[in-house]
N, C-alpha and C positions, 0 to 999 in steps of 0.2 A: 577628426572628431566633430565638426562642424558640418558637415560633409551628414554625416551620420545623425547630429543632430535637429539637421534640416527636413531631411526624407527617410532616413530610415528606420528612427524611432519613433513617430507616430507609426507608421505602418507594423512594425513588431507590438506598443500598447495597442491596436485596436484588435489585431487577431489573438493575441494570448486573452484579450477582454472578452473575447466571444468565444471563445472555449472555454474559460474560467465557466460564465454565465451560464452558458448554454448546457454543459454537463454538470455544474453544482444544480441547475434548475431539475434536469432531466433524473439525474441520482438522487434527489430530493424525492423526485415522485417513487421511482420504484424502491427506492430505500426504506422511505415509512410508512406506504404504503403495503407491503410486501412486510413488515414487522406485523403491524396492527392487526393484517389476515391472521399471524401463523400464535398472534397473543390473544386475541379476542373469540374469536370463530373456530367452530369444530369443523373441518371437511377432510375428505379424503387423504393420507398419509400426511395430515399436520404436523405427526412428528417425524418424519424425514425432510421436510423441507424445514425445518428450524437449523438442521446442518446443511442441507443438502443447497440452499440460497445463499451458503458462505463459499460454495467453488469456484464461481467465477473470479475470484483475487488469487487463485492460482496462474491464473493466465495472464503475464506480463502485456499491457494495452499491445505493446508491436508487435506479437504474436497474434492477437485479436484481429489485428487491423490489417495484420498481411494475408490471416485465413481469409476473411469477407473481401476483401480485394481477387483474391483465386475465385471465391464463390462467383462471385456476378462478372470475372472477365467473359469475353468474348470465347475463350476456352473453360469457359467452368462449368460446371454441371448447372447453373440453373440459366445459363446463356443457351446450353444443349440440350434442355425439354423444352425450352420456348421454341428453339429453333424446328425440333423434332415435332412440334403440335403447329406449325407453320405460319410460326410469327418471331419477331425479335425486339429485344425492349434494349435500349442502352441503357444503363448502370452505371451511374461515374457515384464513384464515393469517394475517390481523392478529393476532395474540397472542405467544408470545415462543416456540414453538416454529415457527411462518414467520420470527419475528427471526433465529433460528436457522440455520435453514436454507437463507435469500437470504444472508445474510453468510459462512456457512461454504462455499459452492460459487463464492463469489468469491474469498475470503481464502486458502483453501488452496494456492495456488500459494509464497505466502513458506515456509510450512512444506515445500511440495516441494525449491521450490530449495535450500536451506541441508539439506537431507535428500542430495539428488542430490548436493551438492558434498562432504558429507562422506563420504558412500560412496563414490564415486571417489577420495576423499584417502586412504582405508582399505588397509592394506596387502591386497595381493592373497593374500600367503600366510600371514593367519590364516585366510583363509577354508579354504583350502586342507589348512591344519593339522586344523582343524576338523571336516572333512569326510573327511577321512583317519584319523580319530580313531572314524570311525562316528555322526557328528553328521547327522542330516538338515539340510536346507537351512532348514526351519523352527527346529530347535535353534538352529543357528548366527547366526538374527539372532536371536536374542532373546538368547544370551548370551554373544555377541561383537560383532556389527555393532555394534546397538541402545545397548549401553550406550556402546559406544566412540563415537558420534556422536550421542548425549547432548545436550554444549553446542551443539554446531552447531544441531540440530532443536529447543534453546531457544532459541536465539538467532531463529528464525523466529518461533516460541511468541509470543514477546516483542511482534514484530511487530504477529502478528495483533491480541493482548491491545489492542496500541495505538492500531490502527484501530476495534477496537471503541467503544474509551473515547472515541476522536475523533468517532464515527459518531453524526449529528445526524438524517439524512433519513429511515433505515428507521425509527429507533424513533420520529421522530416523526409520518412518516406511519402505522404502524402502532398511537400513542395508550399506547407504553410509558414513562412516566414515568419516564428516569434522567436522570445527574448532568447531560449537556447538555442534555438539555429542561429542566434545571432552571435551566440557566444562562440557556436563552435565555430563560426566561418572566418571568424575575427580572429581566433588564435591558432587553427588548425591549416584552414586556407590561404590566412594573409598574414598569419605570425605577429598579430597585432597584440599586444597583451593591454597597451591602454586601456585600448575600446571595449575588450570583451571585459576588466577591468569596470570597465564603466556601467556595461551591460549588467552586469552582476551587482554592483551595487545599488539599480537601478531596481531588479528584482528584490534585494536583499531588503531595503525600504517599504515594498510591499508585504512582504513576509513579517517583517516585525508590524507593521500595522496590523495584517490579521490576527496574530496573535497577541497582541493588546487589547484588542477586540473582541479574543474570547476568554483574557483574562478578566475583563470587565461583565462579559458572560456570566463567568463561572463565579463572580464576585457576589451577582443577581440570585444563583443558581436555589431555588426550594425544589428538593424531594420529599412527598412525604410518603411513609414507608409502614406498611405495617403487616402481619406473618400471615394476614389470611390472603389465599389465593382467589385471583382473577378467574370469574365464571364463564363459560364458554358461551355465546350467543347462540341458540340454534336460529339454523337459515333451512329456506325449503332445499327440497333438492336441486331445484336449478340454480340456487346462486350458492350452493355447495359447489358445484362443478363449475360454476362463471368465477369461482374464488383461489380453485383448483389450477385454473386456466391463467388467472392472474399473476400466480403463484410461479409456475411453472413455465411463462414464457419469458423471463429474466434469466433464469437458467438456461432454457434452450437455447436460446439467443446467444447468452455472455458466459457458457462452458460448454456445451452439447455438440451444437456446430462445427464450434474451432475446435474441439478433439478428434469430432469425425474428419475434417477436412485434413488437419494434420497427419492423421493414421493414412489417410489414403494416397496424402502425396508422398508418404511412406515408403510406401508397397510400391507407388507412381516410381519411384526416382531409387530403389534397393540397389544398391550393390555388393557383395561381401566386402570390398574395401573400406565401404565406409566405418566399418567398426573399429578399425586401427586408427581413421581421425576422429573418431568421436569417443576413441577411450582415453587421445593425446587432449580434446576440451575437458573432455570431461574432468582429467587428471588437472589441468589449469586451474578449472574454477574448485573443485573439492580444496588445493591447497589453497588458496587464497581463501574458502570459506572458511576452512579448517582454522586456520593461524589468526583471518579474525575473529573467530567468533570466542577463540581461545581465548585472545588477547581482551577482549570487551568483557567477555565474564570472569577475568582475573584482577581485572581494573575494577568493574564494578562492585566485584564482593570488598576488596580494601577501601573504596568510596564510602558503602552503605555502611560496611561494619564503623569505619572512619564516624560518619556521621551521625552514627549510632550511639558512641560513648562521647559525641558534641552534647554538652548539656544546653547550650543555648540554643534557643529554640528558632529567635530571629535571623541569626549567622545561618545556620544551618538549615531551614527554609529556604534563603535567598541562594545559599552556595548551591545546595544540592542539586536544585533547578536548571542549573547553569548546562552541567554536561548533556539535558534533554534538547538546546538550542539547535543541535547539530543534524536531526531527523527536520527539521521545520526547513531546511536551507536544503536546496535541488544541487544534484550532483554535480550539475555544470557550476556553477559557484564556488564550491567548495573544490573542484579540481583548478578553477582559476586562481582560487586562494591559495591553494599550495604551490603550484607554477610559481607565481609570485616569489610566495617566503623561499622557497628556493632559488630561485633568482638573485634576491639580498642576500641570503646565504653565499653559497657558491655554486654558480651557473654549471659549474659540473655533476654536479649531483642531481639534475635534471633527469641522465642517464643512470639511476641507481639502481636499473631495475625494476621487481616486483616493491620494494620500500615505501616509495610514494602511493604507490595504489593500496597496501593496507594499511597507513597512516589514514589515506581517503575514505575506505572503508569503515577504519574504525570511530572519523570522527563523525560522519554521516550516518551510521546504525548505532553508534551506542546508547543511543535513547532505548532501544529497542531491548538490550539486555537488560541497561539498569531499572528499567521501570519493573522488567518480571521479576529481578533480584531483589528492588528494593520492598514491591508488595510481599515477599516469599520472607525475608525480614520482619516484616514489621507484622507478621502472625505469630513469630516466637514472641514467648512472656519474655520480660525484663529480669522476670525473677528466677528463671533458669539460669541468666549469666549471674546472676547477686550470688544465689545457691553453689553458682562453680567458684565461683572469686571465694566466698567464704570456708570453701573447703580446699582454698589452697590454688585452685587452679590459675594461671597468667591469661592475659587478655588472649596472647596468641593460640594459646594450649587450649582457649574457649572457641574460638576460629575453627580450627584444626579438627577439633574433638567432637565439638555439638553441635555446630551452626549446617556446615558443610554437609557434612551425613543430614542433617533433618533434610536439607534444602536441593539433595540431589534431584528430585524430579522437576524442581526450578529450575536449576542451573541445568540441567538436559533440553528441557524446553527453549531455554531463551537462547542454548547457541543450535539449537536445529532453526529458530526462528532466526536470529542474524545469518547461521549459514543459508538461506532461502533467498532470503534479502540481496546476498551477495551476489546469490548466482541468477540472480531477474535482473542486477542493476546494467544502464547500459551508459546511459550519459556519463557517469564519471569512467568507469572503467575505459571507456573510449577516448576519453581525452589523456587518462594515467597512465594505460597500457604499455609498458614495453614496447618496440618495434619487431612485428610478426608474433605478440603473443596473442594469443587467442582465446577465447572462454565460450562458451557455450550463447550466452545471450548475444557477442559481440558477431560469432560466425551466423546465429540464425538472419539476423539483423544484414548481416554483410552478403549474405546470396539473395534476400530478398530486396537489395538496393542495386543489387546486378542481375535484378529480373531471370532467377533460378530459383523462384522460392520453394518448389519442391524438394530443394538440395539442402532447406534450412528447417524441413521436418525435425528430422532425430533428434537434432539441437535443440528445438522447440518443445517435442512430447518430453523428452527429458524435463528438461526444465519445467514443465506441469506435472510431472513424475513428481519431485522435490516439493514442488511447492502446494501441494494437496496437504502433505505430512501435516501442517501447521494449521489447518483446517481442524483436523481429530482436537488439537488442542484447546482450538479458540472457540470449538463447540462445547470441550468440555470446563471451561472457564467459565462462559455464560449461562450453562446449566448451574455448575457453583452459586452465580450472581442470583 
């Protein structure tokens, strides 16, 4: 521990510091910037790209990172039109500016949506005031929109910050030494549980400071909100098409590319075999999706409904909160947490199997159901259950009978969204896993770290298959919004 605390945790705080930095900076830019276009400005298929800028969070960063690695090698197609026009450039993006850069062209969709939903929240006539006052369009976000949707485009910030801290694959196929390569080399490579122990508490201290931070946020938070809509700016036709371009090279870049690359290594690497191992992933991760996401939205509705008929309102505040901690804390943490409690338990039940991994699962995504379940709640009247209870019906018979039926398009959404979740996740499952179990995120990950990434296609486009689906929803949420 000394040892570790000498040399090798400054070196994991300075590189997790410059990814943090460097892609909250870079998804900052293309996040609300790329909102303000698709809310303010009229140009070419505006409304396709209000969905069409939320794709790239289909594609897990180590998917990202391993296409653009194929791109610019020495075998990749844009190494072989350099070479074909008779020149050659090298291209190294393993280092922490490719960390960079495959992570922020994924990640920047959280920073869009919570951008897009607070300038629609935005009253239409400061813009208005604003602009009447002789403020350009550019004045007006910077010293009206911008500050007034502040907390919201933090609360994204936050997000991204947390995938990072979670993100196991890019930096460790890319060979950047942070706090989860530190984790995993400490319990996985050296069977240390102290350290990685330490490691994670280390992390775990950071995390509860950011969000104190955006509890303090949101403490600050003014929207003001009113039912007339936001007017479109007209722009000439040139900066209709320089808006178009701005628009659309966050997509090509962070969904376009990594789908063509992955199709092609496809076709590269087909064999008929492969479909018998890739229906044996695929079956791996469906049941662990399947069973958590069961499991979360069966938990969640007895929570909400629970807290529901809590009449007190400060208990219930403070409790409710409690089960969202578990989304804010990175996989590797939360698998060293349970290593542990099973440890004090009994060291034998280490080997339980698939048990520990959707305990993992379920403590690390349940934020993700309860929050759709608990919004899907609190749109039923109060006086729908008064009206059951007084014609006789039981709390449960109210459960059963009226809540459930209204809330089925909720409760379908939020377990396709934890099953999505499940099957992108890679740091826990990698540490939880069974031995020789396999899942679709953990095999793409594993041919690409034995320099066969052609071979971690299918396993790949799959998984951007699944995780598209949740896209139709989180478009048609923010429409609602």
């Amino acid at each position: 521990m000394k040892h570790l605390t000498s040399t090798l945790l400054p070196t994991y705080l300075y590189n997790t510091s410059i990814l943090v930095l460097g892609t909250s900076f870079l998804t900052l830019i293309l996040g609300v910037s790329t909102a303000w276009f698709v809310t303010i400005y009229n140009f070419p298929f505006r409304r396709q790209f209000e969905w069409i800028l939320i794709l790239p969070l289909a594609i897990p960063t180590f998917i990202n990172a391993i296409s653009y690695v194929g791109l610019t090698d020495y075998a990749g197609p844009i190494r072989i039109l350099l070479r074909s026009m008779g020149t050659d450039i090298y291209l190294d993006l393993m280092n922490h500016f490719g960390a960079i850069f495959t992570m922020s062209f994924v990640l920047y969709p959280y920073v869009y949506v919570t951008s897009r939903s607070a300038f629609l929240l935005q009253s239409a006539s400061l813009i208005e005031v604003s602009r009447s006052l002789g403020q350009s369009m550019n004045k007006t976000f910077r010293k009206v929109v911008f500050p007034l949707a502040w907390p919201a485009i933090f609360a994204g910030l936050i997000l991204v910050i947390m995938e990072v801290l979670n993100d196991y694959g890019v930096v460790s196929y890319f060979g950047i030494p942070t706090f989860t390569v530190g984790i995993f080399r400490s319990w996985l490579a050296l069977g240390d549980l102290p350290t990685a122990t330490f490691l994670s508490l280390v992390v775990l201290i950071f995390v509860v400071a950011l969000l104190i931070i955006e509890f303090k946020a949101n403490q600050n938070k003014k929207t003001s909100v009113d039912k007339s809509e936001v007017s479109f700016s007209r722009l000439d036709p040139k900066r209709k098409w320089m808006v178009f371009i701005a628009c659309f090279l966050p997509v090509l870049i962070g969904f376009i590319i990594p789908v063509l690359q992955q199709i092609w290594w496809f076709f590269l690497s087909y064999t008929p075999e492969i479909w018998s191992q890739l229906y044996l992933l695929a079956k791996h991760t469906a049941t662990l999706g399947a069973i958590t996401s069961l499991l979360i939205v069966t938990l969640s509705i007895i929570l909400v409904y629970t807290f529901r008929l809590v009449n007190k309102k400060g208990i219930k505040r403070t409790i409710s909160k409690l089960p969202l901690l578990g989304y804010a804390m990175p996989g590797a943490v939360i698998a060293v947490g349970i290593i542990a409690l099973i440890l004090m338990i009994d060291p034998t039940l280490i080997y339980s199997g698939v048990i520990a991994l959707i305990f993992g699962y379920t403590v690390r995504f349940f934020a993700v159901g309860y929050g759709s379940i608990e919004s899907g709640f609190e749109k039923i009247s109060k006086q729908l259950d008064d009206a059951a209870v007084s014609m006789g019906s039981g709390t449960f018979r109210n459960l059963v009978k009226i809540h459930v039926p209204i809330l089925k398009p909720v409760l379908l959404g939020a377990m396709i969204m934890v099953f999505v979740d499940v099957a992108k996740e890679l740091p826990l499952t990698l540490i939880l896993r069974p031995f020789n179990y396999e899942t679709l995120a953990t095999n793409a990950f594993q041919y690409a770290k034995d320099e066969m990434a052609p071979r971690s296609a299918s396993s790949s486009l799959l998984i951007i298959f699944a995780s598209a689906i949740p896209v139709y929803y989180l478009n048609r949420i923010l429409h609602r919004k």
